[in-house]
Kinemage of the C-alpha trace (Angstrom):
@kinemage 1
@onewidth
@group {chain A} dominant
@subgroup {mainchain}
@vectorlist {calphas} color= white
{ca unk a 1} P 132.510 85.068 98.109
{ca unk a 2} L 133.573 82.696 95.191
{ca unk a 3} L 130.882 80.956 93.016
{ca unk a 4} L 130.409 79.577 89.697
{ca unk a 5} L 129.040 80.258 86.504
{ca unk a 6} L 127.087 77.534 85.660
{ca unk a 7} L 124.614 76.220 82.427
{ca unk a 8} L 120.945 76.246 82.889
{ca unk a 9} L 119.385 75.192 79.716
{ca unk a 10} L 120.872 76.915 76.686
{ca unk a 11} L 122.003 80.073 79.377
{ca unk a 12} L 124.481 80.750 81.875
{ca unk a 13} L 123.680 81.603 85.638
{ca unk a 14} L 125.601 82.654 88.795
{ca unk a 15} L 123.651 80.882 91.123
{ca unk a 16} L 123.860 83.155 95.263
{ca unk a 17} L 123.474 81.242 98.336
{ca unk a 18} L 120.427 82.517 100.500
{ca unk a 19} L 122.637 84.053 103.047
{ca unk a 20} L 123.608 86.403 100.247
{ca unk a 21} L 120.407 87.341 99.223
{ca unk a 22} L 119.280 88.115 102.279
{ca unk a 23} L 121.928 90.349 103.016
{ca unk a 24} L 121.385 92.283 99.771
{ca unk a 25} L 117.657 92.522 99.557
{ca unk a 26} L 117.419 90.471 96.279
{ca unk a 27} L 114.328 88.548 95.617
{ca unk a 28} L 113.442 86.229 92.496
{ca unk a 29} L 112.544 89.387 89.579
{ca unk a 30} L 114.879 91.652 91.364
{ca unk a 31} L 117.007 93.161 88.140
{ca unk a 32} L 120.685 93.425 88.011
{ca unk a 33} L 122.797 94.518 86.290
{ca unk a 34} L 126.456 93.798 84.978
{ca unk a 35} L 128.864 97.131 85.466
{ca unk a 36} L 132.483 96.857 83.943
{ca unk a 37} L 134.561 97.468 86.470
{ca unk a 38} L 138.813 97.632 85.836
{ca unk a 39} L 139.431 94.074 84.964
{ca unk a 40} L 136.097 92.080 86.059
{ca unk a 41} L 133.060 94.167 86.719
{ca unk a 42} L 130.184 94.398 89.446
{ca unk a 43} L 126.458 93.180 89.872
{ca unk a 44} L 124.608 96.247 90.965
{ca unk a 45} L 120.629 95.275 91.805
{ca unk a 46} L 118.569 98.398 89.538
{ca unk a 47} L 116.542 100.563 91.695
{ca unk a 48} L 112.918 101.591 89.746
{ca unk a 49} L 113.291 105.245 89.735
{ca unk a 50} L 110.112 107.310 92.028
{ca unk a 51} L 108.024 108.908 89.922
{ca unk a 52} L 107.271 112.623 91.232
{ca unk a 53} L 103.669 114.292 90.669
{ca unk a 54} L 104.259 117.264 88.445
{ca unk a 55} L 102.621 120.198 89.976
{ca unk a 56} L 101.349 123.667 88.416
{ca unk a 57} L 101.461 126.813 89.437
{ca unk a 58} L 97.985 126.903 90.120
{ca unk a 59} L 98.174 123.149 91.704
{ca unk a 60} L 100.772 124.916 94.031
{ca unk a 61} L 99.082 128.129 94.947
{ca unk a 62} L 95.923 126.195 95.488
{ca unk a 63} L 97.941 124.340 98.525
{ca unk a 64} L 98.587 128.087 100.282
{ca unk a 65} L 96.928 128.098 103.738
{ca unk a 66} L 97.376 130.482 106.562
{ca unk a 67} L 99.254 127.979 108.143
{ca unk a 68} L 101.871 127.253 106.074
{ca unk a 69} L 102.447 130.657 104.695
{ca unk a 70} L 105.821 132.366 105.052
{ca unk a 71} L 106.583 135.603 106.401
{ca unk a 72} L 107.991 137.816 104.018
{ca unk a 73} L 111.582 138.531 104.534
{ca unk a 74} L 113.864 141.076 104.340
{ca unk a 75} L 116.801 140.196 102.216
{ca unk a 76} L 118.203 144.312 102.614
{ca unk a 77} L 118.570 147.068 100.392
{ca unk a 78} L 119.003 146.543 96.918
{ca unk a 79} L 122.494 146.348 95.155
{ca unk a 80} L 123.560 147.019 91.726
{ca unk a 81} L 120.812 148.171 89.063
{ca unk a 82} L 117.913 145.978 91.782
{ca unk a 83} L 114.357 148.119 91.302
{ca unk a 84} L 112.254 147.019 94.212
């Protein structure tokens, strides 16, 4: 798709037909950004990064039940200098 860069106020904006952003999930506040790319570059939208709950040790052995313990397995008889 072809388009224009155009003036709005003292900036410059690509303006993207609805069909577009539709297709591509972009709303009004979505951020892009510009990635150079060869000769031109592309628009790539930036996906907020998830934020993961850091967990202790405790945190995690607090979350042992008898259901969701594993058996313990047999990984065979030691090799090398391997104390068991």
């Amino acid at each position: 798709m072809v388009t224009q860069v155009k003036k709005w106020g003292n900036s410059l904006a690509v303006r993207l037909p609805k069909s577009l952003a539709v297709n591509f999930g972009l709303k009004e506040g979505v951020k892009i950004t510009f990635v150079p790319k060869g000769e031109g570059f592309e628009i790539v939208k930036v996906i907020k990064p998830v934020k993961l709950k850091k967990y202790t040790l405790l945190d995690m052995v607090k979350g042992i039940t008898p259901k969701n313990r594993h058996k313990e397995f047999d990984w065979g008889k030691p090799r090398g200098k391997e104390i068991w």
